[in-house]
Residue frames as a rotation matrix with the C-alpha (Angstrom) as fourth column:
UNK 1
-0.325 0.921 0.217 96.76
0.816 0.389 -0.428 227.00
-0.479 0.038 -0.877 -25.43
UNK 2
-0.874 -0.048 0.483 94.95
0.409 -0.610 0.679 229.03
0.262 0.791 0.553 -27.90
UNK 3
-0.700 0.713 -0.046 91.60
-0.598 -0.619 -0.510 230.93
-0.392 -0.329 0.859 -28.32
UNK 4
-0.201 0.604 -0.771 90.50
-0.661 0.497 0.562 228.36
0.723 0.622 0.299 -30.62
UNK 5
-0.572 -0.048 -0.819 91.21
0.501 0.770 -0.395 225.57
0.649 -0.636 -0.416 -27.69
UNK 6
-0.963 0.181 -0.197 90.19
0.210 0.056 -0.976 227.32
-0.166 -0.982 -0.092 -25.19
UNK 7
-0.672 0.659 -0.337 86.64
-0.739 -0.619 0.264 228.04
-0.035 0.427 0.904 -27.46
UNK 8
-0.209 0.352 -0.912 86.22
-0.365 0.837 0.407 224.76
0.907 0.418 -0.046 -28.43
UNK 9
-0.791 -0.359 -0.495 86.49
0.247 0.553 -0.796 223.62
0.559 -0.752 -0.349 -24.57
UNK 10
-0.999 0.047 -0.024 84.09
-0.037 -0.945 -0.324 226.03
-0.038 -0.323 0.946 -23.62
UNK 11
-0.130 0.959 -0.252 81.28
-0.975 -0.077 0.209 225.34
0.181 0.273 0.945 -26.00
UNK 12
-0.306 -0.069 -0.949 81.94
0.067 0.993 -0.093 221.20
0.950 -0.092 -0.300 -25.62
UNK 13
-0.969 -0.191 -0.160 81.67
0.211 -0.288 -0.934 222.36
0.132 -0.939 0.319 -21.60
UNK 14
-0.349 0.937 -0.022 78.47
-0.927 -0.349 -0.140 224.61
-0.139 -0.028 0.990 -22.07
UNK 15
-0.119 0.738 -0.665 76.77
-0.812 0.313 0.493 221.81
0.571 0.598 0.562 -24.21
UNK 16
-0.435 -0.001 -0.900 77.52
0.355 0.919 -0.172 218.51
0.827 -0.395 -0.400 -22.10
UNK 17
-0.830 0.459 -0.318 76.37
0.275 -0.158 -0.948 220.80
-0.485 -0.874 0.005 -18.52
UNK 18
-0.373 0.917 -0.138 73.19
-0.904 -0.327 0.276 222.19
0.208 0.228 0.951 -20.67
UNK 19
-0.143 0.297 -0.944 72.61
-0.663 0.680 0.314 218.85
0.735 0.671 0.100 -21.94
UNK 20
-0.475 -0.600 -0.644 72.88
-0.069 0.755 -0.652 217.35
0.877 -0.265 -0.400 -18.42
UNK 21
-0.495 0.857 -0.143 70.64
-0.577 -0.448 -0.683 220.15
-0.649 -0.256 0.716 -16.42
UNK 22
-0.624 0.548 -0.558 68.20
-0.731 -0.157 0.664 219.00
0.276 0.822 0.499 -19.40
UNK 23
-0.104 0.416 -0.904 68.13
-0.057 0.905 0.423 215.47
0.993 0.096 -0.070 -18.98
UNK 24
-0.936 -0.051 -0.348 68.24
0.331 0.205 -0.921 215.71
0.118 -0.977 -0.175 -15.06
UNK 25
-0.665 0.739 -0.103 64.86
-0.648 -0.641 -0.411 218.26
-0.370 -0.206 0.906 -15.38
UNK 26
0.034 0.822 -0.568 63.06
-0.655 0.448 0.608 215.59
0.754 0.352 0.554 -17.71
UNK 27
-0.428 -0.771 -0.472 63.82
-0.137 0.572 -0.809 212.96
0.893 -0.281 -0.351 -15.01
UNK 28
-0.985 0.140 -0.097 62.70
0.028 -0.426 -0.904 214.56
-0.167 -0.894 0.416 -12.53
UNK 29
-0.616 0.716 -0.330 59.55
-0.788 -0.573 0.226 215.54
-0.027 0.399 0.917 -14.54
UNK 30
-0.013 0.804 -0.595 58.52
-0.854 0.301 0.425 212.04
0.521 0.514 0.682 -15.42
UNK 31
-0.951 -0.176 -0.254 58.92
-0.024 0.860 -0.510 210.26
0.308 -0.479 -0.822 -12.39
UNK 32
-0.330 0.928 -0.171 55.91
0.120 0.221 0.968 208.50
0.936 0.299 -0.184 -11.59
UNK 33
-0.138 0.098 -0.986 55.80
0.990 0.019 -0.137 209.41
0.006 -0.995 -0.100 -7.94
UNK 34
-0.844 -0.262 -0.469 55.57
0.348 -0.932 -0.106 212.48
-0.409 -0.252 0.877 -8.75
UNK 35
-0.746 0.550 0.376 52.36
0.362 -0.139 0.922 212.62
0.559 0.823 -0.095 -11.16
UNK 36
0.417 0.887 -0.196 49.80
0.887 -0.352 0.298 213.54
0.195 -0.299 -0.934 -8.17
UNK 37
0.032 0.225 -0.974 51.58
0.691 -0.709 -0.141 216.62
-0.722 -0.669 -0.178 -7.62
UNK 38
-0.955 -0.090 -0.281 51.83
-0.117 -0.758 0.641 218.07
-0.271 0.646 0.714 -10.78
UNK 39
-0.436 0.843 0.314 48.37
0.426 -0.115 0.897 217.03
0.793 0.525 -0.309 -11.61
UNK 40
0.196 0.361 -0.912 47.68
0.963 -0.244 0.110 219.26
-0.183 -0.900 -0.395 -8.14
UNK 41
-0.303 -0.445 -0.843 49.69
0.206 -0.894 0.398 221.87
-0.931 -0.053 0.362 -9.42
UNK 42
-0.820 -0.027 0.572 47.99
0.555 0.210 0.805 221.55
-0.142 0.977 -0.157 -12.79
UNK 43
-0.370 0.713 -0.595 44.67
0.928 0.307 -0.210 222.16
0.033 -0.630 -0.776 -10.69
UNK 44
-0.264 -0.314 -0.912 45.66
0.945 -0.273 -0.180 224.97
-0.192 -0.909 0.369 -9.05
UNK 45
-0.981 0.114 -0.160 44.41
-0.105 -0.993 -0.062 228.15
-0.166 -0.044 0.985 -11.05
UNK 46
-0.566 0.800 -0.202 41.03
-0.034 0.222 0.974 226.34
0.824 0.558 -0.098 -11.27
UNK 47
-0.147 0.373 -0.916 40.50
0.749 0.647 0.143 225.79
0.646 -0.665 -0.374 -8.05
UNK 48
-0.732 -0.654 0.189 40.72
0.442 -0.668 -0.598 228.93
0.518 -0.355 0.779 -7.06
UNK 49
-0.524 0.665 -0.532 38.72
0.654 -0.086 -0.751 230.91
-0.545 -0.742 -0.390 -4.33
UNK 50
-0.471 0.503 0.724 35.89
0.393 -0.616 0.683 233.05
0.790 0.607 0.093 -6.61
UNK 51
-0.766 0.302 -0.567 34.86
0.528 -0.207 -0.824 235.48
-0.367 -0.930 -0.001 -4.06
């Protein structure tokens, strides 16, 4: 096995787990059960206590 193989394996590796984190995070992001808490956490530096 070379450096070239064992490069190529690498970046093919890197890109398919980036690419996989990615699509799991959007997923996650746009599930519709999930839309009152981010529009809570959207809220959240407005709401703040003004003392």
């Amino acid at each position: 096995m070379t450096y070239e193989d064992i490069a190529t394996f690498a970046q093919q590796g890197g890109t398919l787990f980036f690419m996989t984190a990615f699509l799991a995070g959007l997923l996650y992001a746009l599930q519709p059960r999930k839309k009152a808490e981010f529009d809570r956490a959207a809220r959240m530096p407005l709401d703040g206590d003004d003392d």
